[in-house]
C-alpha positions in Angstrom: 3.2 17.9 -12.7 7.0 18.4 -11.5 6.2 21.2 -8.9 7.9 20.9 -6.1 5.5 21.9 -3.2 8.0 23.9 -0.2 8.4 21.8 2.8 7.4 24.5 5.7 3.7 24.6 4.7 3.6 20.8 3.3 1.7 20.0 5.8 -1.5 22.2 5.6 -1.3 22.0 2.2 -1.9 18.1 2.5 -4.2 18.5 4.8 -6.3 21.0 2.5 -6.1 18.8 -0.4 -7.4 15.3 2.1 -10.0 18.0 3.1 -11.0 18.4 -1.0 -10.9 14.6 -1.4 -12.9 14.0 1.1 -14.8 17.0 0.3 -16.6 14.7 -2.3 -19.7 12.2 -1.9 -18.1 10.2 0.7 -20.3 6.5 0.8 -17.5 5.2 3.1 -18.7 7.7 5.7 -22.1 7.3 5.3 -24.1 5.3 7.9 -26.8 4.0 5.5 -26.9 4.1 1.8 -30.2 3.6 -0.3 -29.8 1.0 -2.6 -31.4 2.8 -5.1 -29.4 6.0 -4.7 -27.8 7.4 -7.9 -24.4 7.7 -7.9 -23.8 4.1 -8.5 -22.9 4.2 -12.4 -20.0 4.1 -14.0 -20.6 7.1 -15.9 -18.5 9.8 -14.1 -15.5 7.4 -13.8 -15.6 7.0 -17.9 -15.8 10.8 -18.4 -13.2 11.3 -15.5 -11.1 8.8 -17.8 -12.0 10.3 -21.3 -10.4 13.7 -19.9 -7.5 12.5 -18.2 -6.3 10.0 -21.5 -7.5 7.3 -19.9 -4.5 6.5 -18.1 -5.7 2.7 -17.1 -5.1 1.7 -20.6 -1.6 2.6 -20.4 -0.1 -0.3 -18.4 -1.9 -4.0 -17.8 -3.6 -4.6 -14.7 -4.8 -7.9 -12.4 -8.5 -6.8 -11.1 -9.4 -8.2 -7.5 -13.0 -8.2 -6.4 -14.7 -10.7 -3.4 -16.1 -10.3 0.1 -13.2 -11.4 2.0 -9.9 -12.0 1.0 -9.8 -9.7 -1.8 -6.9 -7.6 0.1 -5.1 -10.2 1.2 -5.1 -11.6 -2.2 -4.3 -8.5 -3.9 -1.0 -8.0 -1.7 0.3 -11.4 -2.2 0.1 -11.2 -6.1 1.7 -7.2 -5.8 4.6 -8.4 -3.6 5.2 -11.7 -5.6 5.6 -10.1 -8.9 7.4 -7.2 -7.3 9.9 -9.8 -6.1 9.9 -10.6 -9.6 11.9 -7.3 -10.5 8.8 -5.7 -11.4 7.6 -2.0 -11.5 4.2 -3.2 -9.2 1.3 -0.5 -8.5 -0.8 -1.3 -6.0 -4.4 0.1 -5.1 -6.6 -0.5 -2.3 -9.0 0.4 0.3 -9.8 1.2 3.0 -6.6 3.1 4.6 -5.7 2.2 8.0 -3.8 5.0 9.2 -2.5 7.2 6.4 -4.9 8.0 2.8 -1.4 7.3 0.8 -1.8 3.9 1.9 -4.2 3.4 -0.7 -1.7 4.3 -3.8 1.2 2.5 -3.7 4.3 1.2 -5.8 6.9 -1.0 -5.2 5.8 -1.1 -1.3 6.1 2.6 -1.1 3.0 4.8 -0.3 3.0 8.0 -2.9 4.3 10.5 -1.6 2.4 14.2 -0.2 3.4 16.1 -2.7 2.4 13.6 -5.3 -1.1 13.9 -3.7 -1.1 17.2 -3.8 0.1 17.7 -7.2 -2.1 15.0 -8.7 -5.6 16.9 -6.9 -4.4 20.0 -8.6 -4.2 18.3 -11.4 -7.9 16.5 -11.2 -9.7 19.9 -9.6 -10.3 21.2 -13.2 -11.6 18.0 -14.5 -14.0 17.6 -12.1 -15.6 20.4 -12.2 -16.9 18.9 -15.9 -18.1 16.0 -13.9 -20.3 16.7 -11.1 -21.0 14.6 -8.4 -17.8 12.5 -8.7 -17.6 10.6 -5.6 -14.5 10.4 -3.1 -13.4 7.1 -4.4 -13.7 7.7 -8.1 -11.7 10.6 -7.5 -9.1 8.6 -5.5 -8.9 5.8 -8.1 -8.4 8.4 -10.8 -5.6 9.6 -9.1 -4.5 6.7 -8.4 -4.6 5.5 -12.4 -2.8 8.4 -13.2 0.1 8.0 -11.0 0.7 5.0 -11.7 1.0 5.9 -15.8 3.3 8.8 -14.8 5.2 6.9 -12.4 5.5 4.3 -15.8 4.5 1.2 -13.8 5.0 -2.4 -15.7 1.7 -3.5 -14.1 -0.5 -2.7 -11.3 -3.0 -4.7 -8.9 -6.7 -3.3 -8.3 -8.8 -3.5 -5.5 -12.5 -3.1 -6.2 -13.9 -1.1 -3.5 -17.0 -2.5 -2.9 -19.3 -5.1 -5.6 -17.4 -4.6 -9.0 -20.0 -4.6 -11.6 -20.5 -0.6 -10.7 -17.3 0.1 -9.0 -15.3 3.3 -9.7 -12.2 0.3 -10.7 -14.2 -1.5 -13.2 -13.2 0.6 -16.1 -10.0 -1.3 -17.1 -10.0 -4.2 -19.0 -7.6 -6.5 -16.7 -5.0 -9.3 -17.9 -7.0 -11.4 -15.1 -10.3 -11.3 -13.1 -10.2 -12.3 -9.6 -12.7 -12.7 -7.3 -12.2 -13.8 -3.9 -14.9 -15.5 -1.4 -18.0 -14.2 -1.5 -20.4 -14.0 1.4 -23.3 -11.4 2.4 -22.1 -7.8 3.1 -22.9 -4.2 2.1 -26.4 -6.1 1.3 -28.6 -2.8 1.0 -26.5 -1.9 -1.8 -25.5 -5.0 -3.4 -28.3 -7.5 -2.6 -29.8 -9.7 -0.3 -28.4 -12.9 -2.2 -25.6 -14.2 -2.7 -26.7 -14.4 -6.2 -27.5 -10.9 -6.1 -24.3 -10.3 -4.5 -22.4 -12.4 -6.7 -23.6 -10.8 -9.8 -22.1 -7.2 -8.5 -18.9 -9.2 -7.8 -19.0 -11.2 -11.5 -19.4 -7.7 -13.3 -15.2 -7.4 -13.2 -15.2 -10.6 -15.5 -14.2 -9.4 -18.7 -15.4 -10.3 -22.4 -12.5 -13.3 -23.5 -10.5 -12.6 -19.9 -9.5 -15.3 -17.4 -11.3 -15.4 -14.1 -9.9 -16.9 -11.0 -12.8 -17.9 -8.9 -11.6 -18.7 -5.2 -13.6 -21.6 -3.4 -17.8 -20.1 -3.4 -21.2 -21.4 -1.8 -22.8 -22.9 -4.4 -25.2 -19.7 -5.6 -22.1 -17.5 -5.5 -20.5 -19.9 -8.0 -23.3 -20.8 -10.2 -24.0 -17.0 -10.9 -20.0 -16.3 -11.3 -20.3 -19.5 -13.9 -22.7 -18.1 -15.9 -21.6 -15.2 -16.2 -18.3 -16.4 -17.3 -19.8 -18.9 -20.0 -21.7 -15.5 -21.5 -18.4 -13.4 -22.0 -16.6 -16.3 -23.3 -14.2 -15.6 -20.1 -12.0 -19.6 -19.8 -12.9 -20.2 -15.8 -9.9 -21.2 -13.3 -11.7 -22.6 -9.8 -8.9 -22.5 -7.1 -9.7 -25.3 -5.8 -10.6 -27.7 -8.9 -7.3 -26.3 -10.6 -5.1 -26.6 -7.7 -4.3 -28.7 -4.4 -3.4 -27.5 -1.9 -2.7 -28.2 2.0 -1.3 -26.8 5.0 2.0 -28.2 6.8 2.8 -26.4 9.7 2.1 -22.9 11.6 3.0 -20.9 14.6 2.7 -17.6 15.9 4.6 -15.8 13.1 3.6 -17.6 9.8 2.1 -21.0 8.3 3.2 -23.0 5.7 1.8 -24.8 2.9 1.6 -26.9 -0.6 0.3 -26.0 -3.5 0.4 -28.1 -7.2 -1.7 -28.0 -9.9 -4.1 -30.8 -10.6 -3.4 -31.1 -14.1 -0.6 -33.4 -14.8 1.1 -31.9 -18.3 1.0 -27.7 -17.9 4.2 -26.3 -19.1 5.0 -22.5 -18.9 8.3 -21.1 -19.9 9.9 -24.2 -18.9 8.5 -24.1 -15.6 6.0 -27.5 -14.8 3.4 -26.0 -13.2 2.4 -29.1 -11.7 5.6 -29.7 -9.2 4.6 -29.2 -5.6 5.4 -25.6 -4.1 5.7 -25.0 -0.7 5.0 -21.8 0.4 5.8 -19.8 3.5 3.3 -16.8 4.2 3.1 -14.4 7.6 -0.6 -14.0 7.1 -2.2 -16.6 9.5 -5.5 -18.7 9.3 -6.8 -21.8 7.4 -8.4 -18.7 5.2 -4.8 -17.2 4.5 -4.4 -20.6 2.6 -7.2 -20.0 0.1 -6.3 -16.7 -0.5 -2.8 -17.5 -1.2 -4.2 -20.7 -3.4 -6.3 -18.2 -5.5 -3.1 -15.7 -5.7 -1.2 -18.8 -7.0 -3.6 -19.2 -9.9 -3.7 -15.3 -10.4 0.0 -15.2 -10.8 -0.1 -18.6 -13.2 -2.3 -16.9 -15.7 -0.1 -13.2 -15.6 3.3 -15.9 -16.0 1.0 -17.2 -18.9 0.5 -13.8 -20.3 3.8 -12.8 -20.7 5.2 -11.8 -17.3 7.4 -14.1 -16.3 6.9 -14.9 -12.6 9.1 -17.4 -11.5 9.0 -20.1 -8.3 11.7 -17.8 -6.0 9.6 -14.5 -7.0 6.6 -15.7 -5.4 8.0 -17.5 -2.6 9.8 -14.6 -1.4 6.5 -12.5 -2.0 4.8 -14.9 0.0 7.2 -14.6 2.6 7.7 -10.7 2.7 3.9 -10.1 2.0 2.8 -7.5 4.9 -0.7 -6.8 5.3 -1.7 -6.0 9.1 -4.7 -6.4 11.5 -5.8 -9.1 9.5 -5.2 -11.9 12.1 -1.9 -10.1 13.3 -1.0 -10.7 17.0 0.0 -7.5 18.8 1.7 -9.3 21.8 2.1 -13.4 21.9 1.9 -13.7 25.8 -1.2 -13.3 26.7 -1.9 -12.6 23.5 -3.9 -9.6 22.1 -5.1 -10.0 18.7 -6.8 -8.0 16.2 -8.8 -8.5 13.1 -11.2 -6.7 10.8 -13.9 -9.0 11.2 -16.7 -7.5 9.8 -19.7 -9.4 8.9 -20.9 -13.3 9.7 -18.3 -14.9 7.5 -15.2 -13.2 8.6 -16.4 -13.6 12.2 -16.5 -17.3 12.0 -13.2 -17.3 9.9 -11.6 -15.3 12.9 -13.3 -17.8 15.5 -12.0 -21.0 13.5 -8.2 -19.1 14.0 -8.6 -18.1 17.2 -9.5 -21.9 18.5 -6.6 -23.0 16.3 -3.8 -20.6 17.7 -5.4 -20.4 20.9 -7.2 -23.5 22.0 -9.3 -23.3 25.2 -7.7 -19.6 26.5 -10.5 -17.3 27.1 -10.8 -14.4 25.4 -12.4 -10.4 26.4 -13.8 -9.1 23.2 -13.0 -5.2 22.3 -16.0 -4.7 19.5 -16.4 -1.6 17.8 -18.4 -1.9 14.5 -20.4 -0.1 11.9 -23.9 1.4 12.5 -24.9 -0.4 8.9 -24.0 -3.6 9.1 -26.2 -6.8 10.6 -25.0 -7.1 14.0 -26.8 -10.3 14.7 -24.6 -11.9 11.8 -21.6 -11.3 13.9 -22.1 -11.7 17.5 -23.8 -14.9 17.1 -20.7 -16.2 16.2 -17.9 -14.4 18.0 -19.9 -14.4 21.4 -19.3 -18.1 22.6 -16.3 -17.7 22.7 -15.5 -14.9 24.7 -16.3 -14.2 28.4 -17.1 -10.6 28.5 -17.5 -7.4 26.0 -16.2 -4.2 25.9 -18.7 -2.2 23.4 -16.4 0.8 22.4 -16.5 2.9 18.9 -13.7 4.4 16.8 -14.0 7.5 15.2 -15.0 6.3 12.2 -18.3 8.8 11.0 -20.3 5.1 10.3 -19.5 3.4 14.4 -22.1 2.8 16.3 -22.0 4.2 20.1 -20.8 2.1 22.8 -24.3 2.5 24.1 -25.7 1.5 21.1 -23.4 -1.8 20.8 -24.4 -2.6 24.6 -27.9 -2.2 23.9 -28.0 -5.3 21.1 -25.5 -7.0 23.1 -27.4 -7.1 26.2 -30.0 -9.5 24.6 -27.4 -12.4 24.6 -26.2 -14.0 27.8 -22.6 -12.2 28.1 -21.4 -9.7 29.8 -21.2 -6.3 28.1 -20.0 -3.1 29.2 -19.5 0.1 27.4 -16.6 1.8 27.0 -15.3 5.0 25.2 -13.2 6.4 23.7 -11.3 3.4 22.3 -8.4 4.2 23.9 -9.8 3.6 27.5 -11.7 0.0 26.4 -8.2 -1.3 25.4 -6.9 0.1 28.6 -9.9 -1.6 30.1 -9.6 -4.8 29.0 -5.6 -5.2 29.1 -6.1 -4.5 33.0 -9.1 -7.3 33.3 -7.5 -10.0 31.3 -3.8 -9.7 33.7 -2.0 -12.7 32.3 -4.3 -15.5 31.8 -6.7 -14.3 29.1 -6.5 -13.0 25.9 -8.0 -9.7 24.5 -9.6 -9.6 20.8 -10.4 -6.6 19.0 -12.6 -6.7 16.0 -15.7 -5.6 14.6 -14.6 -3.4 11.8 -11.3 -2.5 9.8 -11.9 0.9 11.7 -11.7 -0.1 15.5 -8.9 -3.0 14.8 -6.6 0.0 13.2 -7.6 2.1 15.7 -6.5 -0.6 18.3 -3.1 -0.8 16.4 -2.2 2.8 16.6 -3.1 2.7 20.0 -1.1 -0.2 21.0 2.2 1.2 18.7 2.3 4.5 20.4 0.7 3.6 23.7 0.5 0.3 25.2 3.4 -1.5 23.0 
């Protein structure tokens, strides 16, 4: 796969091969998905990894599954051990602006023409295996590149659950599962037990787990299933302490130490206070970066060899946007990709702590799937009025849908499209003594950044 695709017609020929990709059964643009629908199975991904070599086997890999968090984790471990003077490759999902976000290594997104060689490469193969989704297509690729690109170890996102997840073929140095809370609950459960045992299917036979701070049932299922694979248990928050010291605007800082008192690695005591800088902002940032401590302590224990400065400057560097990012300070416009109860009340907890007391118009565009109650129970208090607007995501819900389930509570709404105009909107109503809050989805907050980068910066 050396071709060299010809720059004048590089881009239609990237375009054409996104077109394939997405060609596929897409479930991230579906509005609803039956729960008993049959393209959940790992069976395709296996084949697609029996033709291909299996290509996940050919470097180790830390395995990152959760409700929230999960992202944010997963980039603070890739960048710390990157920092480390490591080949790093890096999967996630969803994109914001650009697919090659998805597949990257070292902090670089593959490149076109490595998309477009690599789907040449896979259109063959899956014509044996029919029905191959988008996303087990995409993580195939993305396992491949990152055995040809010779990686010395990579960090995987689950897409959504775990236990049937297109990324639960490897067998990780490390299982991590962020917090869990109710989401994508027509597919994964109405529980959080339910829920929780679609996250725990990553733990591996004999494999460490992290297990970030849980509600009670999350952690009870995640603890069993641990005990019945033998897999030895780290609980952030029983293993470690850890406390913030200061914030602003443009980071937060904290201490981490282990709780035990006698833990030696390579020379290193574990249990000597760190302090750790990070750009990702709210109380929640803290856990994640608690549970991406422990992730790193076990992938130090197994051989890589991640020292104290690696992960502080990965902590520092880490970028991950419109999670909590502030777009302008004064007033300030924030955005976040808020997008079910949990996350909303997380987002309402950093808002009140950044911005104490300062009204706020919400911009909310948000999926036509998920519980809408959930959310606007807790973000409406604290906002003034509503702009209802709708990215152009295939799963938003209209503004006039939006408006309709926001009329029954007692705050203004209006609707607005396209998304474009509601930010235009509400930067015009808010003038200089309120602030303006997009969220709803991953969707309308990148949506809001692109606008604001090219438009409104």
């Amino acid at each position: 796969m050396s071709r060299q695709v010809g720059r004048p017609d590089m881009n239609k020929r990237y375009q054409e091969t996104l077109d394939w990709i997405y060609s596929w059964v897409d479930f991230s643009m579906k509005r609803h998905v039956d729960d008993k629908h049959r393209f959940f199975k790992l069976d395709r991904m296996n084949q697609l990894m029996d033709l291909v070599d299996h290509p996940e086997k050919k470097y180790p890999s830390v395995h990152v599954a959760g409700t929230k968090g999960k992202g944010s984790t997963a980039m603070l471990i890739a960048s710390s051990l990157y920092y480390r003077g490591l080949k790093v490759g890096l999967y996630t999902s969803p994109h914001l602006e650009d697919f090659r976000e998805r597949i990257v290594i070292n902090g670089a997104m593959i490149s076109e023409n490595s998309v477009i060689e690599l789907a040449e490469y896979m259109k063959p193969l899956t014509e044996k295996v029919p029905e191959t989704t988008t996303f087990e297509l995409t993580t195939a690729m993305a396992f491949q590149y990152f055995a040809q690109e010779e990686v010395d170890i990579a960090v995987l996102e689950v897409g959504m659950g775990g236990r049937l997840d297109a990324t639960n073929v490897v067998d990780p140095l490390v299982s991590v599962i962020t917090s869990i809370s109710y989401d994508h609950t027509s597919v994964l459960g109405d529980t959080l037990a339910e829920i929780a045992a679609e996250k725990g299917g990553i733990i591996k036979p004999g494999r460490p787990v992290v297990i970030a701070p849980q509600k009670p049932e999350a952690l009870e299922t995640l603890l069993k299933i641990a005990e019945e694979r033998g897999s030895p248990v780290i609980e952030t928050d029983k293993e470690y302490s850890y406390e913030p010291l200061k914030h602003n605007l443009d980071s937060q800082t904290f201490q981490i130490q282990s709780r035990h008192i006698a833990i030696k690695s390579n020379n290193i005591s574990i249990n000597t206070p760190l302090k750790l800088t990070i750009p990702l902002l709210g109380a929640h940032q803290i856990e994640n970066a608690a549970t991406a401590v422990a992730a790193l302590d076990i992938v130090r224990l197994k051989g890589f060899h991640v020292n104290r400065k690696a992960i502080k400057a990965g902590f520092r560097h880490v970028q991950w946007p419109a999670r909590f990012e502030i777009l302008r300070k004064k007033p300030p416009v924030v955005i976040d990709s808020a997008h079910n109860g949990d996350s909303m009340r997380r987002l309402v907890e950093s808002i009140d702590e950044y911005f104490p007391e300062l009204p706020f118009i919400l911009v909310f565009g948000a999926s036509a799937d998920k519980k809408l109650s959930d959310m606007l129970e807790v973000i409406l208090p604290r906002v003034e009025l509503v702009i209802a607007t709708q990215s152009l995501h295939p799963r938003a819900a209209t503004p006039e849908e939006l408006k309709e389930v926001i009329d029954q509570y007692s705050v203004p709404v209006i609707a607005v499209g396209p998304a474009e105009v509601a930010l235009e909107d509400a930067i015009s109503l808010t003038g200089s003594t309120k602030g303006i809050l997009v969220t709803g989805s991953i969707f309308i907050a990148a949506a809001a950044r692109a606008i604001w980068s090219q438009n409104l910066k």
